[in-house]
C-alpha positions in Angstrom: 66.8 33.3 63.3 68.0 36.6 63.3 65.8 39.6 62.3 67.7 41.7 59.7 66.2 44.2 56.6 66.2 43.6 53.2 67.2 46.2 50.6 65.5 46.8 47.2 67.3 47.7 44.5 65.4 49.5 42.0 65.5 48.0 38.2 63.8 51.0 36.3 65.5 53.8 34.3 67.9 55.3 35.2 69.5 52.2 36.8 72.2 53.0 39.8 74.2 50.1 40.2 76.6 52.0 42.4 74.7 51.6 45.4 75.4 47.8 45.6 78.9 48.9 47.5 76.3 49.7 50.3 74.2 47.0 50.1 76.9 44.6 50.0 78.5 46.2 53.7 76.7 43.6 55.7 73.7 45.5 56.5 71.4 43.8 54.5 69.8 39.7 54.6 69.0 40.3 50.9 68.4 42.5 48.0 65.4 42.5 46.4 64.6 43.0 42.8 61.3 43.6 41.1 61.0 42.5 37.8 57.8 43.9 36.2 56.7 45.2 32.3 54.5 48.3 33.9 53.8 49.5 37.4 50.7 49.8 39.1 50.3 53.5 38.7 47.5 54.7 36.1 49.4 56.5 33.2 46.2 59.3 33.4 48.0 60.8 36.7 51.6 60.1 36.1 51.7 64.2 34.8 52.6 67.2 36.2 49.1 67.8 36.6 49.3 65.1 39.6 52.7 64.6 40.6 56.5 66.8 39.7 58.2 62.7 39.7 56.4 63.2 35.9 58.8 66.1 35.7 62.2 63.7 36.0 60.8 60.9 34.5 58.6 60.5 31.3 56.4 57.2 32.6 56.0 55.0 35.6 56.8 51.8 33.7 60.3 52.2 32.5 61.5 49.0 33.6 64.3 46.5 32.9 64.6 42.6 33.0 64.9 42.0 36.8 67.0 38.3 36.2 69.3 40.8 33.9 70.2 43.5 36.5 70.6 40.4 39.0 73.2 39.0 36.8 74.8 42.1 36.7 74.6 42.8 40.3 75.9 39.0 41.1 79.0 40.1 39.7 79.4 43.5 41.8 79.2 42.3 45.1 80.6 39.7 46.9 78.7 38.6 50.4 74.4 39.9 50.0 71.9 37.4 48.3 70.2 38.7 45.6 66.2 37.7 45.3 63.9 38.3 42.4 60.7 39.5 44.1 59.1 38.0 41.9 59.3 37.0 38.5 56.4 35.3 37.2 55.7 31.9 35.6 53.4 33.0 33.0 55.9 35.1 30.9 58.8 32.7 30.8 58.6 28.9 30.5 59.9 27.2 33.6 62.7 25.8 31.3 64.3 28.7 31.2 63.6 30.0 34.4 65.4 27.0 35.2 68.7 27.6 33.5 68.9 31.5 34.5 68.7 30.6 37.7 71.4 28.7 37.5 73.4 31.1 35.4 73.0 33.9 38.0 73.6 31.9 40.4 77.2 30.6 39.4 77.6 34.1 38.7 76.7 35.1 42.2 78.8 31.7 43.5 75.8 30.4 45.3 74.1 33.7 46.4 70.7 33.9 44.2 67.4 33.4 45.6 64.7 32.7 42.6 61.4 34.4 44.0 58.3 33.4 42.0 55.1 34.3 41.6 51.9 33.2 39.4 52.0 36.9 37.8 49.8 40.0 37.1 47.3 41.2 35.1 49.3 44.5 34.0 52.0 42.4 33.0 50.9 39.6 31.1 47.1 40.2 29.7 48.3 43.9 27.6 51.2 41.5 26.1 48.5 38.3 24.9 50.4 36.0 27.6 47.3 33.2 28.6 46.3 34.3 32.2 43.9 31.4 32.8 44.3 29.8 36.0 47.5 31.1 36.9 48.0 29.3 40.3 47.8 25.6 38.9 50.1 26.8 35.8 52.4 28.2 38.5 52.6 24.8 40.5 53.3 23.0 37.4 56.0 25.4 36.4 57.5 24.7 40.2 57.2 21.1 39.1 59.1 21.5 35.7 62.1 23.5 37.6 62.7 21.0 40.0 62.7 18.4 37.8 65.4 19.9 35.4 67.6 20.8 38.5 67.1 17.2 40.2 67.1 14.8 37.0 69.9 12.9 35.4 69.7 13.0 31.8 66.9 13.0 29.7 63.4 13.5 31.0 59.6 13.3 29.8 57.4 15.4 31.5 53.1 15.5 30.4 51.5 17.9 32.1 48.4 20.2 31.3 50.5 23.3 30.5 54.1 22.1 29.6 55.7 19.0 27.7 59.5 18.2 27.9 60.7 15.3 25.6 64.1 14.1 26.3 64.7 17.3 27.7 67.8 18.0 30.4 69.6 20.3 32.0 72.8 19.2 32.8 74.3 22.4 34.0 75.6 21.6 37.6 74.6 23.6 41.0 77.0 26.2 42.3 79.0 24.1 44.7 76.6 21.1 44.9 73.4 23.5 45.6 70.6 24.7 43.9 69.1 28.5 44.2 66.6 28.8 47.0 63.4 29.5 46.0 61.3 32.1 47.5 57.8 32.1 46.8 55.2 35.5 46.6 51.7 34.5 47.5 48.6 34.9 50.2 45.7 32.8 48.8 45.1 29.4 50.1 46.2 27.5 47.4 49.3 29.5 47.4 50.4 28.9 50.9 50.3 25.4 50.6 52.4 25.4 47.9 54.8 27.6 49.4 55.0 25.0 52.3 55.4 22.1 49.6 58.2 24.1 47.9 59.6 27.3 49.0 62.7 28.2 51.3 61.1 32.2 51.3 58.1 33.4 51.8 56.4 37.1 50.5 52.9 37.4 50.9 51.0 39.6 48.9 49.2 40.7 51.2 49.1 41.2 55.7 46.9 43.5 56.3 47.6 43.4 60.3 50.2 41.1 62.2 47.7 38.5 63.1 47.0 38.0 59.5 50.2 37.4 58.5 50.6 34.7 62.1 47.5 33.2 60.0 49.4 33.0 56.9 52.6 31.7 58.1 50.7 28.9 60.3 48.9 27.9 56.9 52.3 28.0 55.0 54.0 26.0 58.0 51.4 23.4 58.4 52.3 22.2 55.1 55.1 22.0 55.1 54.6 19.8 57.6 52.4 17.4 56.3 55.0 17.6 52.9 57.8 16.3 55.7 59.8 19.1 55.0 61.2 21.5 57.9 59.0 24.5 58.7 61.4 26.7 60.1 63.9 26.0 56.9 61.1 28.8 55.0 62.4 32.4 55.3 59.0 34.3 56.6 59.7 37.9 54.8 57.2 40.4 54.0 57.5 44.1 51.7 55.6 46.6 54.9 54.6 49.2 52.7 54.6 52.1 55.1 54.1 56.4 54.8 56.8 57.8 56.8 57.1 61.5 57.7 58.5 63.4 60.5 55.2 65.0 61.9 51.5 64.7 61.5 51.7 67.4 58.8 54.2 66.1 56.4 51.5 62.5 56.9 48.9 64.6 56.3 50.5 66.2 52.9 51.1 62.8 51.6 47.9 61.3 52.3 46.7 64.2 49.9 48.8 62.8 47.1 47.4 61.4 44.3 49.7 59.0 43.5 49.7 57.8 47.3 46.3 57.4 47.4 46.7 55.2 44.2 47.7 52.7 46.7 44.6 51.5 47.6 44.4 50.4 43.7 46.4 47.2 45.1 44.1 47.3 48.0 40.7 44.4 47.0 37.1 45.9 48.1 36.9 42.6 50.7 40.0 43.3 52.1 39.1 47.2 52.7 35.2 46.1 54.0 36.9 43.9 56.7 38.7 47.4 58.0 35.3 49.1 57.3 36.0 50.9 54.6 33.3 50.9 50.7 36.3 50.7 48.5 36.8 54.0 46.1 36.6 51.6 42.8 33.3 49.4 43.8 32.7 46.5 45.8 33.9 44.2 43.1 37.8 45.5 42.8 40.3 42.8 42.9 43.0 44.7 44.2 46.1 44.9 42.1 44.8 41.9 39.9 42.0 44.4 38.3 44.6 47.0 37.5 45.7 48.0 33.7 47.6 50.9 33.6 46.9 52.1 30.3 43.2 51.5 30.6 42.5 53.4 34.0 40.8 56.7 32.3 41.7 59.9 34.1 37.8 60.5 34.6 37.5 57.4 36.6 40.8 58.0 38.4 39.8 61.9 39.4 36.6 59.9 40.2 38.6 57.6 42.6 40.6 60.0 44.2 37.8 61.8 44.9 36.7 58.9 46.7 39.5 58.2 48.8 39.7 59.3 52.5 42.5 59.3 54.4 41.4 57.2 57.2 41.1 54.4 53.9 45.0 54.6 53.4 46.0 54.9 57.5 43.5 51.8 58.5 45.9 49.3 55.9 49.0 51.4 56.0 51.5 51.6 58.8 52.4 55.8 59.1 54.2 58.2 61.2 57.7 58.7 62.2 60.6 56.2 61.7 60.4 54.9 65.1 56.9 54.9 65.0 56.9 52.8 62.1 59.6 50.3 63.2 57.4 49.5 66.4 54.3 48.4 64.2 56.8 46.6 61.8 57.8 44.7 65.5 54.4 43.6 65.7 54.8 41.6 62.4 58.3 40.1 63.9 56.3 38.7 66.6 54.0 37.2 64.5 56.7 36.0 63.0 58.5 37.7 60.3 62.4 37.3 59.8 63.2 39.5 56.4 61.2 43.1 56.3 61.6 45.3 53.7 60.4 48.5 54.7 58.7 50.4 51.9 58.3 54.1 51.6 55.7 54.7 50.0 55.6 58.5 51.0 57.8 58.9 48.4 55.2 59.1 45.7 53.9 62.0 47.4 56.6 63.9 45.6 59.8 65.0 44.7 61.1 66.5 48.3 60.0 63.3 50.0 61.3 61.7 47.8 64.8 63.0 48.7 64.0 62.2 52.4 62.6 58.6 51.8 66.2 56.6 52.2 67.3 58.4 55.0 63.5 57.9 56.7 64.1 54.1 56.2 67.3 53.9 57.5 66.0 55.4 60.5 63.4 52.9 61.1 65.5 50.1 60.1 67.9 50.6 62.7 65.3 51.6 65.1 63.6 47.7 64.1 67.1 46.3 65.2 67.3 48.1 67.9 64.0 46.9 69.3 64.7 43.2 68.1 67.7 43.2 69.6 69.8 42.8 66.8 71.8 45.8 66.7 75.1 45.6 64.5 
């Protein structure tokens, strides 16, 4: 399998929908499009006090419906498949997840990739959605989905979170075939579904490419045992990275408030393994624990106060674009297939911001380039 990027294509305000001339060129596997009600920054620090991106843009969370802007990108390009990454199962019943798939994906002729996940707690507690065991609602939502696509006629379904009676979906698959379905997930219960049902594959979280050989092993074993194919599951992974051209711009953007925010997504376990007394206590869950709107600006000073930059560098790939695309290598031998390379130095501000795309273009060629697959 070839190694080739991913794109993202951002679905917050303002929306630029003329870059997907670009993305459609061939350069991309995939684009990639979040779909989320907030983002993970704390609304205490997206001021000018912390950060001049408050000075373009009035809040962190102005998103739109990712499945929308896929429909609308599925009918302004031609050759890139377009993935949700992800939409979750909590907010929308699998029923409908269902049809919209199959919507974008006649609109698309064939070329949409449903990723799924079980959710977040910044998108579904704040709006009342149930986030009670999330992982078994999202395997039964899996369950529903395939039914509609594979059943003729009515159906009865009886499950502990959804009911169909005489339901169908009679809608027809573009050209015979259904959307893939890519799957975001690390725990253990989610990698064995992933091998039970996905043709993709996101974790959540890779802390180091060993970790992620671990994952994919887990994910491939049962797949196995499910006597499906292994190697018919696209391994892809989002490499959150800080590029900068020298050790000084690293060392201004490790000094940023809103890139030191990252280690919010980052769980205290996961940080003790690299050595590290997390800045939010040794009971943070990573991004599970995080509510925007509830994150005081006391206890976020109090964080940031906390953070070292040897925290941020010991989980986050940095340095140069070359640099970087030789640690994202390491992952392709463990076996990844699909990177996206994410900047996050561009929270650090508005002028690295500007430099971000052309940083990851660098290191995107410079990743073909050392896998050998060079346009």
């Amino acid at each position: 399998m070839r190694v080739q990027p991913a794109a993202y294509l951002r679905t917050t305000l303002p929306l630029d929908l003329s870059v997907l001339e670009s993305l459609d060129s061939g350069r991309y596997h995939s684009i990639w499009l979040p779909d989320h009600m907030v983002s993970f920054w704390p609304d205490s620090i997206w001021t000018p006090e912390f950060t001049d991106l408050a000075t373009v843009s009035p809040s962190p969370h102005r998103h739109l419906d990712g499945m929308a802007v896929a429909a609308a990108a599925a009918v302004l390009t031609e050759n890139v498949p377009l993935a949700t990454s992800v939409v979750d199962t909590v907010r929308r019943h699998p029923s409908l997840l269902a049809q919209s798939a199959l919507t974008i994906d006649h609109l698309a002729e064939g070329r949409f990739i449903l990723g799924l996940g079980s959710g977040e707690t910044e998108n579904t507690v704040p709006y009342g959605f149930d986030f009670a065991t999330p992982v078994s609602r999202f395997e039964e939502a899996l369950q529903v989905i395939r039914l509609l696509w594979e059943s003729e006629g009515p159906i009865d379904f009886e499950g502990r979170f959804y009911r169909l009676a005489h339901a169908r979906l009679d809608t027809e698959p573009y050209n015979g075939r259904f959307p893939s379905i890519w799957i975001g997930g690390s725990g253990p219960r989610t990698l064995d579904i992933v091998g039970r049902y996905a043709d993709g594959w996101w974790p959540t979280g890779a802390w180091t490419p060993e970790d992620y050989a671990e994952k994919l092993a887990v994910v491939r074993n049962s797949a196995e045992r499910a006597g499906r194919d292994p190697s018919g599951i696209t391994p892809c992974y989002i490499q959150v990275c800080l590029l900068g051209r020298d050790d000084a711009a690293i060392a201004e953007i490790l000094d940023a408030p809103l890139v030191k925010s990252f280690l919010l997504q980052v769980s205290a376990q996961m940080l003790r393994d690299f050595g590290f007394a997390h800045p939010m206590g040794e009971n943070w869950r990573g991004y599970q624990d995080i509510d925007p709107a509830v994150l005081t600006r006391e206890r976020i000073v109090d964080f940031l106060d906390r953070v070292e930059p040897e925290m941020i560098l010991a989980v986050v790939p940095h340095g140069t674009p070359k640099h970087v695309a030789g640690v994202v290598k390491t992952f392709v031998d463990a076996g990844l297939r699909v990177p996206k390379i994410l900047d996050y130095g561009a929270m650090a501000g508005l002028r690295y911001a500007a430099a971000s795309a052309d940083n990851v273009r660098e290191a995107e060629d410079e990743l073909e380039t050392l896998c050998g697959t060079m346009r």
